[in-house]
N, C-alpha and C positions, 0 to 999 in steps of 0.2 A: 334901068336898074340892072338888066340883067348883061347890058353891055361894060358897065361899069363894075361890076361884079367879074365880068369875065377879061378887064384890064387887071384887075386886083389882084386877079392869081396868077396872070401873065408877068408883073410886076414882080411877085411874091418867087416864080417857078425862076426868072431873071437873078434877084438877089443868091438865093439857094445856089445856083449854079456859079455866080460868081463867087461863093463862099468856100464853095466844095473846088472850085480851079484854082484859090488861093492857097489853099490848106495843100492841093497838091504839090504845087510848085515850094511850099514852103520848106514839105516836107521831105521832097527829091533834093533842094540842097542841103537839106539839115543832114541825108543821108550820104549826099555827097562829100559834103566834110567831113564826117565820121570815116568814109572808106579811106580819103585823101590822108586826114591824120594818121592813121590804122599805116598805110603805106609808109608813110613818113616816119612815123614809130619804128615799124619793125627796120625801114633803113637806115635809123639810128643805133637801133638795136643791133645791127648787123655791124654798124661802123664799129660798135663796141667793142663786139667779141673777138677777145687774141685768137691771132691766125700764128698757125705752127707750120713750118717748108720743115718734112722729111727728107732727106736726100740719101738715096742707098748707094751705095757704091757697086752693089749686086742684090739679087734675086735668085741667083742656082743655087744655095743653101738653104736646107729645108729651117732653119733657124731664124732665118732671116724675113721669110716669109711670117713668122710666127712673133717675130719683132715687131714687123709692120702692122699686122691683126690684131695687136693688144695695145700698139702704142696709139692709133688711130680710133679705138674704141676708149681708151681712158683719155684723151683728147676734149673728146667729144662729151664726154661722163663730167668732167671738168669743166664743160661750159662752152670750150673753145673750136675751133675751125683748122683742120689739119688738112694742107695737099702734101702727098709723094709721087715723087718722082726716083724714078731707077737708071745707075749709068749703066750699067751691063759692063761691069770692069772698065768703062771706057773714063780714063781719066778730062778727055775735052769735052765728052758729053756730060759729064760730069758738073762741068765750070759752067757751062749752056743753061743745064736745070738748075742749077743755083741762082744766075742769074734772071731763071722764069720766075721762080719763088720769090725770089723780091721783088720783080714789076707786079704782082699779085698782093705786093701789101705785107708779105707778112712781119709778125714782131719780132720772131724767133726761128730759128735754124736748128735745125736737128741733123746735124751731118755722121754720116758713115763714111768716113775717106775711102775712095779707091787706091789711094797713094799717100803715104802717111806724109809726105814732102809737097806734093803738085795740090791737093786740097789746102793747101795753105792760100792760092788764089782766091780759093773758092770762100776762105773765111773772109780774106781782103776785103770782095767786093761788100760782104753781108757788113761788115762794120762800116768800111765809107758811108754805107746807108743809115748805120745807127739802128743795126740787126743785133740782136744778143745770140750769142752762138754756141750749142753743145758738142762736144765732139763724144760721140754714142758710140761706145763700145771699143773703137778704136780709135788710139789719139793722133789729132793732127800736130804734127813738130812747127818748130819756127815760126808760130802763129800766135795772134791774139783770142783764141778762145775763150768763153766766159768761162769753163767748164767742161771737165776731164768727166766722164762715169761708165764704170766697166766694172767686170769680176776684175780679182787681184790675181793678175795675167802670170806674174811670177811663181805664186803658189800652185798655177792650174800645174804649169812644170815640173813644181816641185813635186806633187799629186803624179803625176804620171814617173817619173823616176823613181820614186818610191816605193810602188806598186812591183814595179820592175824587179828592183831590191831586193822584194821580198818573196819573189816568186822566183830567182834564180843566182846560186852562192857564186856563181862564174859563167863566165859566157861573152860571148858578143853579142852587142847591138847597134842596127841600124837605126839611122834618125834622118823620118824626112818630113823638115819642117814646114810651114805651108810657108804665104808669098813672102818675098823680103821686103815690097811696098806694105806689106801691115806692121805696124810697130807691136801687135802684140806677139808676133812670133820671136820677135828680141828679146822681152820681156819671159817668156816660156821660156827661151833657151836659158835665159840666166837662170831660171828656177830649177830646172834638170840638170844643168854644170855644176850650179850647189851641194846638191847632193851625190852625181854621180863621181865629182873630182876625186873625193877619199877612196872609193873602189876601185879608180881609174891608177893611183897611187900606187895602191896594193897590190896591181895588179889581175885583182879579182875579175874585174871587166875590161872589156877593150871595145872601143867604137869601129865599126867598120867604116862609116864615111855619116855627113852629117851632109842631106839634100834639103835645097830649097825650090818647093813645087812652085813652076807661076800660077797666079789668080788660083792657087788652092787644087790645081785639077788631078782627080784619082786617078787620070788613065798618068799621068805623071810616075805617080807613087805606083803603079803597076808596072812599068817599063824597069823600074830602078829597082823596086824585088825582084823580077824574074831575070834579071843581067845577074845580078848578084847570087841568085839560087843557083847560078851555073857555074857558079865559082867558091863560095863558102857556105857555111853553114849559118844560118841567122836566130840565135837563141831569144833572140826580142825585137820587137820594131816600138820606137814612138813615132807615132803617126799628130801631126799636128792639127789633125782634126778629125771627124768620123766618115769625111767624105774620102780622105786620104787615106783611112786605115780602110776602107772598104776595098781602094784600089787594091791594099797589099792584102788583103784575103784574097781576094781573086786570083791573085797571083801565088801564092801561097798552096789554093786550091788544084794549080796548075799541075805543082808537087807533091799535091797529099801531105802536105804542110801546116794548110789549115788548123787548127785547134792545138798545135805542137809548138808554135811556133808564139810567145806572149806577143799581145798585139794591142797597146792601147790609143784612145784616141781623146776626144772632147766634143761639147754637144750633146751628147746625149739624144742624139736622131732616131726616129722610131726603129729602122732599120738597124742601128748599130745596138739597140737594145735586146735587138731580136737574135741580133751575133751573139750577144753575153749570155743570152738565157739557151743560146742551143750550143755556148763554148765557142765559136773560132774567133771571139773577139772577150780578151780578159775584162779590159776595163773603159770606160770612158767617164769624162769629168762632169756630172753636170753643172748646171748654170740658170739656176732658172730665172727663165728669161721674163717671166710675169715681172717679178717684182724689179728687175732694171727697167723695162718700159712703163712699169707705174710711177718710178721714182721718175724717168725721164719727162714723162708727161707733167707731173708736180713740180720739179725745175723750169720748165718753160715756163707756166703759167707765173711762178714768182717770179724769175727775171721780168718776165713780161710788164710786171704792176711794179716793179723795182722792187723787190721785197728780197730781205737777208736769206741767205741759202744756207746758212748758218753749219758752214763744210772747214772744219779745220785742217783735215789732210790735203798737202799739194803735194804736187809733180812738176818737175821742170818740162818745159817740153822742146829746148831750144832758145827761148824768148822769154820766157816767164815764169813765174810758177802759179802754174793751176790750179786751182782749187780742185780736188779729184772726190769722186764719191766711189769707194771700193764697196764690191758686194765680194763675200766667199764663196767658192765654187766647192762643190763636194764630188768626191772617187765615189763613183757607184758600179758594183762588182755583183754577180749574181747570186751572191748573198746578200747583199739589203738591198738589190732592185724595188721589192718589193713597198719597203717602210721608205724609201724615196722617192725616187720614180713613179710609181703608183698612187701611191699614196699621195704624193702631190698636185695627182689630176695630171700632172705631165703628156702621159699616156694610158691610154685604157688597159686594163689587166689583159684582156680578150688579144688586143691589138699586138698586146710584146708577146703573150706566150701564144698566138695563134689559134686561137678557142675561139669556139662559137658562144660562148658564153654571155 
């Protein structure tokens, strides 16, 4: 009995464990198909989500940086997967990163030309691929673009002439505009010839020389005021942007010129804010650049799903006419820095007027 008894639990101890190694095994694949799925998912998941190629034409602009920071976080807020890439002015490196951003898949192109002519390549390749294509801030010519969106480049022009205007009944002015590869410096000069033609009529004003900086560089706009200080007198400069009119303070400073001399720019760069609130810089245009890379982000993701962008204004750009999305830029003077600038979040109060606050 008692050997029979002690088969029975041996029996009994046998079944038990074969129950308890079944239930194992069953339950290490029930778990392995959960993780396999889980994997399989999210790489569905991933196949899903629109992917967006940045491509900068530059990075030396404190703007441009601030482009990339908001365009890559509302991207991502939206759902979607953004790579950038930067040419460094370099128009073939340029055509290189374009070409990396579509081997990587993406649906949509967010270009910054370094060349408003040679990035037409660059849109080329993205459409043979069946890329949808924004040209950001500045437009690419002679190309198939889905999509123009900028401030309205004209006005920014008209905004700095005007300004001018009205800060002096006669005088001369210097004008040095930034690259002639950006198309929106064309656009600016058409805006400041509008206005400045009647005074120019009158005689009221007279241009000393009208410069074109390459790739935007201040020490440029430096060379070409301080030639000029040794020869006339410069009762204005338009500066074609804040990184240029910094050059021509500088220079400026050289003469004790500084603050004498009106001096406006665009951007709206912490440093050029910091000119207006201490004088040697009258005015710069802002642009705020939040809501172009919010809108820009919201355009990709439509093109993306094919959905109407629902954009009545075009622009020709050589080949076609583009659907354009204009924002307004505004003159901010160191009277409503404040309700602008500040108040926008743009820049911290502390930061433009130099407070510890």
């Amino acid at each position: 009995m008692k050997i029979k008894s002690f088969l029975n639990i041996i029996i009994i101890l046998l079944i038990f464990i074969l129950v308890a190694l079944t239930y194992l095994t069953v339950s290490s694949l029930t778990t392995r198909y959960s993780i396999q799925n889980e994997l399989l998912n999210n790489e569905d998941e991933e196949d899903d989500m629109i992917k967006v190629g940045f491509s900068l034409g530059t990075l030396k602009e404190e703007r441009w940086i601030r482009d990339r920071d908001i365009l890559m976080a509302k991207v991502k807020e939206l759902g979607g997967d953004i790579i950038v890439q930067n040419a460094n002015n370099d128009d073939q490196d340029q055509l290189k990163q374009v070409s990396y951003l579509l081997e990587q898949d993406i649906d949509v192109l967010i270009i910054v030309p370094n060349d408003l002519e040679k990035a037409a390549n660059a849109v080329d390749l993205a459409k043979k691929e069946g890329v949808k294509v924004i040209s950001y801030d500045r437009l690419v010519l002679n190309s198939d673009i889905d999509v123009y969106l900028s401030f309205d480049n004209v006005k920014v022009g008209e905004l700095m002439a005007s300004h001018i205007i009205s800060k002096i009944a006669t005088g001369s002015i210097l004008i040095i505009n930034g690259a002639q590869s950006d198309y929106n410096t064309k656009m600016i000069k058409e805006g400041y010839d509008k206005i400045l033609y009647s005074h120019i009529e009158k005689g009221e004003v007279t241009i000393i020389n009208e410069e074109w900086a390459p790739n935007w560089m201040k020490e440029y706009a430096f060379n070409v005021v301080d030639n000029y200080l040794q020869k006339v007198t410069i009762d204005a400069i338009i500066a074609g942007n804040d990184g240029l009119a910094e050059g021509t303070i500088e220079a400026l400073s050289e003469y004790r010129m500084a603050g004498k001399s009106i001096v406006v720019g665009q951007d709206a760069d912490l440093a050029a804010c910091q000119r207006i609130v201490e004088g040697t810089q009258d005015m710069t245009v802002y642009k705020p650049i939040e809501k172009l890379a919010d809108i820009a982000a919201e355009l990709a993701i439509k093109l993306a799903k094919g959905e109407d962008l629902e954009i009545e204004k075009t622009m020709y750009n050589g080949k076609k006419d583009v659907p354009y999305y204009a924002l307004d830029p505004i003159a901010v003077t160191k009277e409503n820095i404040d309700a602008t600038i500040i108040k926008d979040g743009f820049h911290m109060r502390n930061a433009v007027y130099r407070t510890k606050e």
